[in-house]
C-alpha positions, 0 to 999 in steps of 0.5 A: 505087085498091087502096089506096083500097079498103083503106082503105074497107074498114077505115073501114067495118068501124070505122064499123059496129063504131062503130054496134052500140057506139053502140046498146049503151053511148050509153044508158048515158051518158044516167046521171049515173055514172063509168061513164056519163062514161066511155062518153060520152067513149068512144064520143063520141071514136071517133065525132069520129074516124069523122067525121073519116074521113067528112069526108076520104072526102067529098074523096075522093069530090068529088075522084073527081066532079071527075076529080082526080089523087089518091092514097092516102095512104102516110104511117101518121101523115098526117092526110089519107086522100089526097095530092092534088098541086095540079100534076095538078089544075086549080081546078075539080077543086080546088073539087069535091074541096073541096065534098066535104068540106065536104058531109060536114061539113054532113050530120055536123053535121046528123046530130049535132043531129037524129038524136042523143039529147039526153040522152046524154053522148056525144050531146054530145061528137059535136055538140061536135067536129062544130062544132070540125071546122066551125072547122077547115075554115074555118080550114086549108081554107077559105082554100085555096078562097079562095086557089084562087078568086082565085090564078091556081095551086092551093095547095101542098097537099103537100110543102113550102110555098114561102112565097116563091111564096105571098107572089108570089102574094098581092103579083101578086094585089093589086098 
């Protein structure tokens, strides 16, 4: 839990550092000059990555509603905030730790499409990776709900994948 802690700490120190720059140097992309393109790429960068942080927080958080077993991620180049191992959970705790996250994405892309101005570069950035983390949640994580809903184990989420078991699975499942 004190890691979590750290880790909130520091994506919210991001987050608001994320939000004065937004209010000084977005208006400046709204312009048609190199600096304009620059800022706009800039800022609409760090904010895909701010709403990558705030789309793994919302598992975090549906993982906690949910009661989950889950832990901090240790790993310095882990994609994922947290480790989340699929022995500890059942499919329910799975479901809410997965409805979290796509929570997060529905209000990120809401939020990029109604409260962004429509004129600035960066602006457009954000709602273009705002809709690129909608396809990828359908396509890496949606099919772990699915396998969830109709297989009778979670999916293996950490460590090795043992495609011996999921082809067991899929075969038991269909036959």
């Amino acid at each position: 839990m004190k890691i979590f802690y750290k880790l909130a700490v520091r994506d919210m120190i991001f987050i608001i550092m994320l939000f004065f720059a937004w209010h000084w140097f977005a208006p400046v992309s709204a312009n048609n000059t190199l600096m304009a393109d620059f800022l706009g790429v800039l800022l609409g960068g760090l904010t895909a990555l701010a709403f990558h942080l705030i789309h793994e927080w919302g598992h975090i958080f549906g993982g906690f509603i949910g009661g989950s077993e889950m832990s901090a991620s240790l790993k310095k180049n882990a994609i994922s905030l947290f480790t989340y191992p699929a022995g500890g959970n059942n499919r329910r705790q799975f479901l809410l730790m997965s409805l979290g996250g796509f929570i997060a994405t529905a209000l990120l892309v809401w939020f990029s499409y109604t409260q962004l101005a429509d004129d600035q570069f960066a602006s457009r950035i954000v709602r273009g990776y705002s809709l690129v983390q909608v396809f990828l949640a359908v396509v890496l994580e949606m099919p772990l709900v699915i396998w969830a809903i109709i297989a009778k184990d979670l999916p293996p989420l950490d460590g090795e994948i043992d495609w011996q078991i999921i082809k067991a699975n899929i075969k038991a499942k269909f036959s």
